[in-house]
N, C-alpha and C positions, 0 to 999 in steps of 0.2 A: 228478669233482672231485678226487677220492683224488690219481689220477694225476698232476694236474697238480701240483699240492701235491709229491709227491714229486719230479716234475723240477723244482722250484725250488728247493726243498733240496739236489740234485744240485747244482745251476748253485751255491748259495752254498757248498756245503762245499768244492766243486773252487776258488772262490775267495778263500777266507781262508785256508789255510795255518796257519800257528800264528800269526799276527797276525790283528787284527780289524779290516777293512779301513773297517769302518763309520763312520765317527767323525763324521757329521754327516747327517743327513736325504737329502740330498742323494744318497750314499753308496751307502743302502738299494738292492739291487738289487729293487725292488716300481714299481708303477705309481703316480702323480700320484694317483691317488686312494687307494691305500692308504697314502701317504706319509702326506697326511691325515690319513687315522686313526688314524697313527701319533702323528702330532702331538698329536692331539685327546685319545688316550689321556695321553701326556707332559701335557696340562695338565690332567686327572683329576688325575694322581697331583702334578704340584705343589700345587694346590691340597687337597687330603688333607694332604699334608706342612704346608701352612701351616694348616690348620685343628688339625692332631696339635700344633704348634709354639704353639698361642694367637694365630697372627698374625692371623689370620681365624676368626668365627666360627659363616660360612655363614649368618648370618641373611637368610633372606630370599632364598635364593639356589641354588633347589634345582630350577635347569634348569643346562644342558651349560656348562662354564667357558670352552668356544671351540669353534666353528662354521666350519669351513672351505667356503667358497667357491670356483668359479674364480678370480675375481678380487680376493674381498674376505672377511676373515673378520672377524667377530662376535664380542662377550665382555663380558658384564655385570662380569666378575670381574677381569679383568686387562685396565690402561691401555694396556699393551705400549707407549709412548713418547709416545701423544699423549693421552692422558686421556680419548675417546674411546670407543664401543660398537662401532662399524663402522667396519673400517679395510681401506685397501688394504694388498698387498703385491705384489713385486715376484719373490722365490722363496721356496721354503718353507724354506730356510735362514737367513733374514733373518728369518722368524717362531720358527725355531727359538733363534736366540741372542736375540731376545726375550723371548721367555719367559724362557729362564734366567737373562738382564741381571734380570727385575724379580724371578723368585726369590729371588736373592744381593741384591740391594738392598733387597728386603721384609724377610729373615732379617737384614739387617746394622742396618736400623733400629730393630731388636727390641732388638737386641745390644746400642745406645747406649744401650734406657732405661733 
């Protein structure tokens, strides 16, 4: 496992240079499924930020804040656009600027009261 690990490390270091070539999910030189859990991490830590922030206060809410599926992810915690628990999606890039569209939107309506 070591091994493999360090030739992917290889493979990223030989590809970013002094930029960071990463800037969207998409990007990630990793597999469909660890992309996922990349994601799935990413809505941990919003959700943490909006619970640190007072926007949320986790009541009631203490399984995974999204579930990635092949076809379809999960989320008691985030509408992500349609107000909805189970949604499709089309690529993980589309889920990825979702989440962040309802982070800055949760944080902004904080900001009005």
């Amino acid at each position: 496992m070591i091994d493999i690990l360090e030739l992917i490390d290889n493979i990223i270091r030989n590809r970013r240079y002094a930029i960071n070539p990463y800037r969207t999910i998409d990007n990630l030189p990793l597999s469909e499924m660890q992309r996922r859990c990349v994601l799935e991490w990413f809505a941990w830590k919003i959700w943490e930020i909006l619970m640190e922030l007072g926007i949320e206060d986790g009541y009631g809410k203490l399984y995974d804040p999204l579930v990635i599926d092949e076809n379809e992810y999960h989320s008691y915690i985030f509408d992500l656009g349609d107000g909805g628990t189970h949604h499709s999606y089309k690529t993980l890039a589309e889920l990825e600027e979702r989440l962040k569209r309802e982070m800055i939107e949760r944080i902004r309506e904080m900001e009005e009261v």
